[in-house]
C-alpha positions as CSV (number, residue, x, y, z in Angstrom):
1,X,16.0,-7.7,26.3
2,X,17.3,-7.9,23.0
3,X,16.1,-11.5,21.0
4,X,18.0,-14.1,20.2
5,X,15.8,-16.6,18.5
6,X,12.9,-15.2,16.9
7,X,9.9,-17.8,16.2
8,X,7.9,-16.6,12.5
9,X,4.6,-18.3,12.6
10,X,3.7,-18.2,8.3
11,X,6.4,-18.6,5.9
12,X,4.4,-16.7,2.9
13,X,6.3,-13.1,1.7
14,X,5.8,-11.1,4.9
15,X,7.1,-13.7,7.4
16,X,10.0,-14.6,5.0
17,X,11.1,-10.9,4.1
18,X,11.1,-10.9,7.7
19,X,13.5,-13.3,8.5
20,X,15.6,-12.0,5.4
21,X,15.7,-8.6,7.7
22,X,16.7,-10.0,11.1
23,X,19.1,-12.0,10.0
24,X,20.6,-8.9,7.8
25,X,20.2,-6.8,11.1
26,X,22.3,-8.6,13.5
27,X,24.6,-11.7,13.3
28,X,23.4,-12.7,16.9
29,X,19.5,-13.4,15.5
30,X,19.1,-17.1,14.8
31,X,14.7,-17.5,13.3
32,X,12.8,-20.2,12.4
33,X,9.9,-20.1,10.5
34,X,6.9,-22.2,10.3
35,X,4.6,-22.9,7.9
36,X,1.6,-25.5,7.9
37,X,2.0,-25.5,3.9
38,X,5.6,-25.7,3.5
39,X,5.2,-22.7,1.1
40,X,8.4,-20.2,2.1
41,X,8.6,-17.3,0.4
42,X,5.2,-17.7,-1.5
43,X,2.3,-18.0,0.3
44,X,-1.0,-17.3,-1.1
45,X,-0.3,-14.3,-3.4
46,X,2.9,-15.7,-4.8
47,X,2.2,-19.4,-5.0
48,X,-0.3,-18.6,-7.5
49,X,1.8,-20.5,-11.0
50,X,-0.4,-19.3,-13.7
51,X,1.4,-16.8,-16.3
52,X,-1.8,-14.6,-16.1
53,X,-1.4,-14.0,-12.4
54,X,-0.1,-11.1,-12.5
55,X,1.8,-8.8,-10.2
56,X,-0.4,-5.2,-10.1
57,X,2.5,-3.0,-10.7
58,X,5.5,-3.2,-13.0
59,X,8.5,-5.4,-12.0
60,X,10.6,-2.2,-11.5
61,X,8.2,-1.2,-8.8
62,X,8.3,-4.2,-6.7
63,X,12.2,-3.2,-5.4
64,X,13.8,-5.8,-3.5
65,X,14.3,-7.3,-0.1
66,X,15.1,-4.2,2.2
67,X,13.7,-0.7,2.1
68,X,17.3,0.3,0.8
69,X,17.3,-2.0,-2.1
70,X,14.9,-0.4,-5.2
71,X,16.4,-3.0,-7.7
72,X,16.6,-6.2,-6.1
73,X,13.9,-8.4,-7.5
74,X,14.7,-7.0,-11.1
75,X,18.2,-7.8,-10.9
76,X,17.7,-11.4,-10.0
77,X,15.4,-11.3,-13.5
78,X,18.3,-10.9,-15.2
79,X,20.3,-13.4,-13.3
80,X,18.2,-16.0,-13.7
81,X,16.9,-15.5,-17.5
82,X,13.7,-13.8,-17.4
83,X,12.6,-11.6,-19.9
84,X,9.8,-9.0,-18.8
85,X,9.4,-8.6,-23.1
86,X,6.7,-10.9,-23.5
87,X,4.5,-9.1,-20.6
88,X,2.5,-5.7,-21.5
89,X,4.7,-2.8,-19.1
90,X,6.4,-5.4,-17.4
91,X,3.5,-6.6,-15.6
92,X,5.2,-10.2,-14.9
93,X,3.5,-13.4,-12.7
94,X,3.2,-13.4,-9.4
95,X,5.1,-17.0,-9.5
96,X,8.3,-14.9,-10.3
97,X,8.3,-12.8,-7.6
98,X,7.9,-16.2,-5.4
99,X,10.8,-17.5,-7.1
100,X,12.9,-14.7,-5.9
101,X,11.8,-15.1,-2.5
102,X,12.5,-18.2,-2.3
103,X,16.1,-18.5,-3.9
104,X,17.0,-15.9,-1.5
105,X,15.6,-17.5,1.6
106,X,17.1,-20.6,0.4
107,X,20.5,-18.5,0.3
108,X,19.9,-17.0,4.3
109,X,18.8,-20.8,4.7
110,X,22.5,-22.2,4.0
111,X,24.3,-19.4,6.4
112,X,23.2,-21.8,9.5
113,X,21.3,-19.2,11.4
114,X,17.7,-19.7,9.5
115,X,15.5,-22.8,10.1
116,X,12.5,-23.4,8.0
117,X,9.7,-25.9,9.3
118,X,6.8,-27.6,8.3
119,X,4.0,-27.8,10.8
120,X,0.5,-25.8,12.4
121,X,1.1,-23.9,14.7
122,X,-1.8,-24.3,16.9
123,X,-0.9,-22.9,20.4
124,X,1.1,-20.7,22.0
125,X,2.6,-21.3,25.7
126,X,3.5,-18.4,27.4
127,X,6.9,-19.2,29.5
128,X,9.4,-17.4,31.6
129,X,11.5,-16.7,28.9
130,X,9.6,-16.0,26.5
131,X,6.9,-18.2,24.1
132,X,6.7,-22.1,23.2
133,X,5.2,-22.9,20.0
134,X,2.9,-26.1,19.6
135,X,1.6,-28.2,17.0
136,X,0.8,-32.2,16.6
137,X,4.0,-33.7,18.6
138,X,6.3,-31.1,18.6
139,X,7.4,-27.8,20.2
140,X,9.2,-24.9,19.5
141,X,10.8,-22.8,22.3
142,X,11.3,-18.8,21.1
143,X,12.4,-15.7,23.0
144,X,10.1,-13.7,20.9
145,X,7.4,-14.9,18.4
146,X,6.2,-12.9,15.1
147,X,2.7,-13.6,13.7
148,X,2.6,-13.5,10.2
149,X,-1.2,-15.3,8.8
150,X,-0.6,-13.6,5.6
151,X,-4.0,-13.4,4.2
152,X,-6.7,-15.6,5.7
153,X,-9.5,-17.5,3.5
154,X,-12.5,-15.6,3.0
155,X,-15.4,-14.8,5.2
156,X,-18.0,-18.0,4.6
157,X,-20.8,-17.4,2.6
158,X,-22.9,-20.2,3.3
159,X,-21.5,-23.3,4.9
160,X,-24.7,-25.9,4.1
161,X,-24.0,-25.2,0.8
162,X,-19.6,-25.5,0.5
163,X,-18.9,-28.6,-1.1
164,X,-22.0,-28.9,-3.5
165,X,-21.9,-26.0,-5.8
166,X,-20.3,-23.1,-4.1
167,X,-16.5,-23.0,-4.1
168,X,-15.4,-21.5,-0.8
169,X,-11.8,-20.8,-1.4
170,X,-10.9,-20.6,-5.1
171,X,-7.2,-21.1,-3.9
172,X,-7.9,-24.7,-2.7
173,X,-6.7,-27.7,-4.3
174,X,-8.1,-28.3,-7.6
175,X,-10.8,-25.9,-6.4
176,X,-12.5,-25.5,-10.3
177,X,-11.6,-28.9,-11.0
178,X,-15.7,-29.9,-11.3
179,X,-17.0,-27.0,-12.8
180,X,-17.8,-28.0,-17.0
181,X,-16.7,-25.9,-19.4
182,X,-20.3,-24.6,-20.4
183,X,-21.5,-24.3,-16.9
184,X,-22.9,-20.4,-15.8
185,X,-20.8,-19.3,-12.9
186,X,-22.0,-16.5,-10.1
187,X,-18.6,-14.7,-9.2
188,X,-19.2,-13.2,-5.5
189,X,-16.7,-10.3,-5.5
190,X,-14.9,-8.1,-8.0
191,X,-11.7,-7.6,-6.8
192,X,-8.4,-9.2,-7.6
193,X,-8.9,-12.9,-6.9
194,X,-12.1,-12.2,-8.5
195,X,-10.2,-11.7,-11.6
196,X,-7.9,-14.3,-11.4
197,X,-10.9,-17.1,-11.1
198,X,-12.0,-15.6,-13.9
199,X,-9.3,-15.9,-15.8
200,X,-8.3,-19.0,-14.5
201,X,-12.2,-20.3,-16.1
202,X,-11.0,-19.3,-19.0
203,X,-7.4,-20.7,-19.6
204,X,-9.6,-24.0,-18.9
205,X,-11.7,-23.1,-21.7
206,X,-14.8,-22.0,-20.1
207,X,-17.0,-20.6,-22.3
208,X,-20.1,-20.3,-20.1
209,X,-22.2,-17.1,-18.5
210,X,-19.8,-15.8,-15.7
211,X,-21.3,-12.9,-13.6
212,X,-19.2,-10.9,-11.1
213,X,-21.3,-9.4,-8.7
214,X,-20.3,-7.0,-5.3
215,X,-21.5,-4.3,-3.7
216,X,-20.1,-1.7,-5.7
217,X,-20.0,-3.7,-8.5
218,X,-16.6,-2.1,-9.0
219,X,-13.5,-3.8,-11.0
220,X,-10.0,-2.7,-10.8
221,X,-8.9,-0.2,-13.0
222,X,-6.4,-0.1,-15.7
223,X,-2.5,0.6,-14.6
224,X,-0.5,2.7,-17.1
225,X,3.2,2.6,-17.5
226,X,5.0,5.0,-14.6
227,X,6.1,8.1,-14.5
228,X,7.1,10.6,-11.9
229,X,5.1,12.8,-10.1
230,X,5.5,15.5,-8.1
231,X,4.7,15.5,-4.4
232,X,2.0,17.3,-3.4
233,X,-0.1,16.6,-0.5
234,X,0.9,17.4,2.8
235,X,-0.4,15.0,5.1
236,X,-1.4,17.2,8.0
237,X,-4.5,18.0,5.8
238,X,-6.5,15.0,7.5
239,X,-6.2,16.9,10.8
240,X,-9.0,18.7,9.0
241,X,-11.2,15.8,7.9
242,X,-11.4,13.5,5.2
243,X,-13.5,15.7,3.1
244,X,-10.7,18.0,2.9
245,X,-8.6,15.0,1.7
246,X,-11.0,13.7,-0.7
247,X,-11.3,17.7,-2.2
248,X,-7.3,17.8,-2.7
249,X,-6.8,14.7,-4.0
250,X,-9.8,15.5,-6.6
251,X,-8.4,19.0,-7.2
252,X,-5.1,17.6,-8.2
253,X,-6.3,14.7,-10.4
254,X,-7.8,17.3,-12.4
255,X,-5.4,20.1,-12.7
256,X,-2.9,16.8,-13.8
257,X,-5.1,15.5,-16.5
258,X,-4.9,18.8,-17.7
259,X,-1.4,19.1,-18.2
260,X,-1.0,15.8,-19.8
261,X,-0.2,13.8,-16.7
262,X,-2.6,9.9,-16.5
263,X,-4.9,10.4,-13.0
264,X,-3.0,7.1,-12.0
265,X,0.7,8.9,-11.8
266,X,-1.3,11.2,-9.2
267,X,-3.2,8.9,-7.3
268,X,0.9,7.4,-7.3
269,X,2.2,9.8,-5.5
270,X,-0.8,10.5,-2.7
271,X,-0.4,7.0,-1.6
272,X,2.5,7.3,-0.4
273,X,0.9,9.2,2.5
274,X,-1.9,6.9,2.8
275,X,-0.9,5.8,6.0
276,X,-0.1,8.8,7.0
277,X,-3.4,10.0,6.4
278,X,-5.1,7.0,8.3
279,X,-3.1,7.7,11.2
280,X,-4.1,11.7,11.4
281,X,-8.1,10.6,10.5
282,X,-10.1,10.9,13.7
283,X,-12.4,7.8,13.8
284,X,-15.8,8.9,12.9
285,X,-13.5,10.2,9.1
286,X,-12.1,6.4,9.4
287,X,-15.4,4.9,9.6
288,X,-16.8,7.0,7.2
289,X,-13.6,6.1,4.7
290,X,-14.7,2.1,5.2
291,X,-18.4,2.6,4.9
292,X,-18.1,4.9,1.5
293,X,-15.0,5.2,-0.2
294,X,-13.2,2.4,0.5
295,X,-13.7,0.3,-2.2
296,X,-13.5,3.3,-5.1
297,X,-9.9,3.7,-3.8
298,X,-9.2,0.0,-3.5
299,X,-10.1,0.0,-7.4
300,X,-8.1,3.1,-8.1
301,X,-5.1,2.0,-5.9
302,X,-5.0,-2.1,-6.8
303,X,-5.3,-1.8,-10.6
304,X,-4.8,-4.7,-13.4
305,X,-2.3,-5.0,-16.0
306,X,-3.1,-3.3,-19.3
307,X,-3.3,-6.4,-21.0
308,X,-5.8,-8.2,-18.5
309,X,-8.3,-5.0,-18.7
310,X,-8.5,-5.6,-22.5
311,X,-9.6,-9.2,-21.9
312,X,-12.0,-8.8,-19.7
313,X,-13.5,-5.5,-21.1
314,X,-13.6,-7.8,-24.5
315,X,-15.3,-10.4,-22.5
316,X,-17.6,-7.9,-21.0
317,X,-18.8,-6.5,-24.9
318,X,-19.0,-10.7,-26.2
319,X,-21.4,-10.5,-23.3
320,X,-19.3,-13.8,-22.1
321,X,-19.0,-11.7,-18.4
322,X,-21.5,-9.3,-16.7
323,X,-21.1,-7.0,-13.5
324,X,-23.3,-6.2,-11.4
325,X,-23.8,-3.9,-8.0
326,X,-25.8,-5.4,-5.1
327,X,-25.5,-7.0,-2.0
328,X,-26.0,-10.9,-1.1
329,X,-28.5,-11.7,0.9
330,X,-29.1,-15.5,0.8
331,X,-27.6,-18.2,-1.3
332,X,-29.3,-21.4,-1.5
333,X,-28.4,-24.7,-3.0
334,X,-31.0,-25.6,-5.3
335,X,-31.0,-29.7,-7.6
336,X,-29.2,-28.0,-10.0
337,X,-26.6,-25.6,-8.4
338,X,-27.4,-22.5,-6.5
339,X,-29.7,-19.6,-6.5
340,X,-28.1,-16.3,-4.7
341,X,-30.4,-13.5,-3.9
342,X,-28.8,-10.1,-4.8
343,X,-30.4,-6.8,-3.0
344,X,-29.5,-3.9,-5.7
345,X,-30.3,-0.6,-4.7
346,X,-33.6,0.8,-6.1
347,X,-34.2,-2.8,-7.2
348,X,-36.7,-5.5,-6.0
349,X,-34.6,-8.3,-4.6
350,X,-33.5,-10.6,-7.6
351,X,-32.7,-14.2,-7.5
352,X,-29.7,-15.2,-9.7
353,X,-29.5,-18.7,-10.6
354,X,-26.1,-20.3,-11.4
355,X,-24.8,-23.8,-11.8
356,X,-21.8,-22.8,-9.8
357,X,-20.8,-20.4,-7.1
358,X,-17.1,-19.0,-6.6
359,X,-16.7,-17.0,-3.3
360,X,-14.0,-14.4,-4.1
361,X,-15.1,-11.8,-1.6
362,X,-11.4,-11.4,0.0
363,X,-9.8,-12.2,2.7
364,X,-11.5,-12.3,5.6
365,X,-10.3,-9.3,8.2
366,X,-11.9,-10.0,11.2
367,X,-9.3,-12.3,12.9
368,X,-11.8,-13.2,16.1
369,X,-14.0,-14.6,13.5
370,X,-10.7,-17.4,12.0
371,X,-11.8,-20.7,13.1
372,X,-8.4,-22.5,13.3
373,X,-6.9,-23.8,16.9
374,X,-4.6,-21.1,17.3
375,X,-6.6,-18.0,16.7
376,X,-9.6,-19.3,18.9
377,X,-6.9,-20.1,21.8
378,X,-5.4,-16.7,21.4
379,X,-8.9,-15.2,21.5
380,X,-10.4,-16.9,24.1
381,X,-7.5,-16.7,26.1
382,X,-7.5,-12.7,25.6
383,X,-3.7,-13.2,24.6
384,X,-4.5,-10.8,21.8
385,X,-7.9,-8.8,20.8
386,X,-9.5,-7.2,18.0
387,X,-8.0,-4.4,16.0
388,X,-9.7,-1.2,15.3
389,X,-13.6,-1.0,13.4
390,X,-12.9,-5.0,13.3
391,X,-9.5,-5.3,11.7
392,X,-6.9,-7.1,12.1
393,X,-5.5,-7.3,15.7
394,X,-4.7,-4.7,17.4
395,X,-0.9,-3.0,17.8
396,X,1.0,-0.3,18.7
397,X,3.4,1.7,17.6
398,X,6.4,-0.8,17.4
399,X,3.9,-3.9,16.1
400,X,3.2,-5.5,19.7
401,X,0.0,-7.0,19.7
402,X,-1.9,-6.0,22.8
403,X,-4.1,-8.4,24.9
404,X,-7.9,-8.0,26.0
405,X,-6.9,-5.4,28.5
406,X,-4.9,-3.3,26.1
407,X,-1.7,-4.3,27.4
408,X,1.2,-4.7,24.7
409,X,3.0,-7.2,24.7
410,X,7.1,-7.5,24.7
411,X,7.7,-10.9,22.9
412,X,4.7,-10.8,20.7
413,X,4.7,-9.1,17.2
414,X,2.6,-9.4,14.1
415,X,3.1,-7.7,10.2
416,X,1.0,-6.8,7.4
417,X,-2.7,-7.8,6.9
418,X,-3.0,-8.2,11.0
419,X,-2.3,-4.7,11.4
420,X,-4.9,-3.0,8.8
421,X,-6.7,-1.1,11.6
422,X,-3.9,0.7,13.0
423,X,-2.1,1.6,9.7
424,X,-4.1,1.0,6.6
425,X,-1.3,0.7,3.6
426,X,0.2,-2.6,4.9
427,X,-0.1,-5.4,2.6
428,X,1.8,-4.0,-0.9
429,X,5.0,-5.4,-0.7
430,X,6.7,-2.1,0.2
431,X,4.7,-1.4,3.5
432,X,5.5,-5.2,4.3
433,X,9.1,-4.9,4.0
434,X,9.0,-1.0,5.7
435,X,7.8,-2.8,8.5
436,X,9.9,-6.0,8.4
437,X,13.3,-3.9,8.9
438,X,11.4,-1.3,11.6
439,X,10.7,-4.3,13.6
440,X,14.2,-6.1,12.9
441,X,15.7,-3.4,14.4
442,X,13.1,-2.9,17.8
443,X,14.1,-6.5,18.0
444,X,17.7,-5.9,17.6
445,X,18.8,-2.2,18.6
């Protein structure tokens, strides 16, 4: 049965490009969205307001709204006055590319056919016709309902110790608001929200110890302006193992350097078969991938702005920042903040001591494990299950999630972060709105 109203629980950039895509696709679809935080079109990643948080590629990269549209978001730059100038290869702030989401929802929002409302979603009512949304006195009745969590706080660290000295979701309200400006600070994690607490320390004049510290100990790497590449990995290679993959991609990096091309316009063009590649990996390769490489190529693939890589390699030689491998054992609150013991390898455990504690480890991936209303009644009521090694939910081919028994599911859809274990490449803006129009039109043939 085709849909007629379409129910989009999470209004942050993948349930928003979404709507933008059913309503494109058919002049029958009529959506709503809900969002407990009223943020449309931004969500975590966008609604971040700070100049230094920066989108990881260059604005050029970013396209538009629909697969067909390479030029979108840059054209509405222009419209509406902003200059990439001031930013090092165009690297502009995230806030901008929320900004053009939401003008454009805002746009769909006038046509009539697209409702946006504030609310929690916290169950889901399985009817004849298809699903009723619920939340504190009200209801929502859908023929088809799209999940869309966007990404989900991170995994708890230690919840004694929340709320003393250790900062449990740096993206909270006024999150850094107690920590002084000479205080030391214990970053757990490396990666990009890492980055941005660090930086946001310092815009409010921090000038204390800050040390990062993560398994790997690994920080993104350096982007470099883009320039093409030419194709050349053929995908059916995983059929032989991710060895093989590993070997090719090495092979190429280094016949590339040699003729004068950066390693980052090849690892460019290999990603765009890194779903591919995920979905030809037999799962002992796959398990392999998450246990060993997946963090060097979530450095290699998710890399900072040249600008932010000078500031924190400067802060790194001032001996303002330090980095460090090793995994977290314990953290306890002690009188005067909070002592984390660190396990690094070859090393005696060591006890770092810290007035504050920022957990920047990621979003947590393991959806059974979310302790809102809605995900523990979908769990427990085995409307959806676990996706594969852990993430995400699991999905077929065409985004249905499928219940306890394996069973998909014909009025019930997710997108992006949810679907990690099946397909890998899913939360970059392109794979979000690759899937947005694929399931706009299984919605609407």
């Amino acid at each position: 049965m085709t849909a007629r109203h379409v129910a989009i629980v999470g209004g942050g950039a993948a349930g928003c490009l979404l709507a933008l895509a059913l309503l494109r696709r058919s002049p029958e679809a009529r959506v709503t969205v809900l969002d407990r935080r009223a943020a449309f079109g931004r969500g975590v990643a966008y609604g971040a307001t700070a100049d230094h948080h920066r989108i990881n590629v260059p604005a050029h990269k970013m396209g538009g709204l629909f697969p067909d549209d390479d030029d979108g978001f840059v054209r509405w730059l222009e419209t509406a006055g902003r200059s990439t100038a001031s930013f090092e290869a165009s690297f502009v702030p995230r806030a901008w590319f929320g900004d053009y989401l939401v003008s454009e929802v805002a746009a769909a929002q006038a046509g009539g056919r697209l409702a946006l409302r504030v609310g929690e979603v916290t169950s889901l009512e399985r009817r004849p016709d298809g699903w009723r949304c619920g939340g504190d006195g009200w209801e929502i009745d859908a023929d088809r309902v799209v999940l869309c969590p966007g990404n989900p706080p991170p995994r708890r660290v230690d919840p004694d110790a929340e709320g003393v000295r250790l900062v449990a979701d740096v993206w909270g309200p006024r999150a850094l608001d107690g920590i002084a400006v000479d205080a030391s600070v214990l970053v757990l994690g490396t990666g990009a929200t890492a980055i941005d607490a660090v930086l946001d320390l310092a815009q409010r004049g921090h000038r204390g110890a800050v040390t990062m510290v993560s398994r790997r100990g690994l920080l993104p790497l350096v982007d470099v302006p883009p320039l093409p590449y030419p194709d050349f990995f053929d995908p059916a290679l995983a059929s032989h193992g991710l060895r093989a993959v590993v070997r090719r991609l090495r092979k190429e990096v280094r016949d590339g350097v040699a003729r004068g091309a950066a390693w980052q316009h090849v690892v460019d063009a290999f990603r765009v078969h890194a779903g591919a590649i995920w979905l030809r990996l037999g799962d002992t390769d796959r398990r392999r991938f998450l246990r060993h490489a997946r963090a060097p190529w979530m450095v290699h693939r998710h890399r900072l702005a040249p600008d932010i890589d000078t500031r924190l390699d400067a802060w790194r030689r001032e001996g303002r920042l330090a980095v460090l491998a090793g995994r977290v054992r314990a953290t306890q609150v002690t009188p005067d903040g909070c002592a984390v013991t660190v396990q690094r390898a070859g090393w005696a455990p060591t006890v770092l001591r810290a007035d504050w504690v920022l957990n920047c480890i990621g979003p947590s991936e393991d959806f059974s494990r979310l302790g809102d209303p809605l995900w523990r009644e979908l769990f427990a009521d085995g409307v959806v299950r676990p996706g594969p090694f852990g993430l995400g939910l699991d999905v077929d081919a065409s985004l249905r999630l499928r219940d306890r028994d394996g069973r998909a599911h014909d009025d019930l859809f997710t997108l992006g972060l949810p679907t990690r274990g099946a397909f890998w490449e899913v939360t970059a803006v392109t794979h979000i709105r690759q899937q947005a129009a694929e399931l706009a039109a299984h919605l609407f043939p």
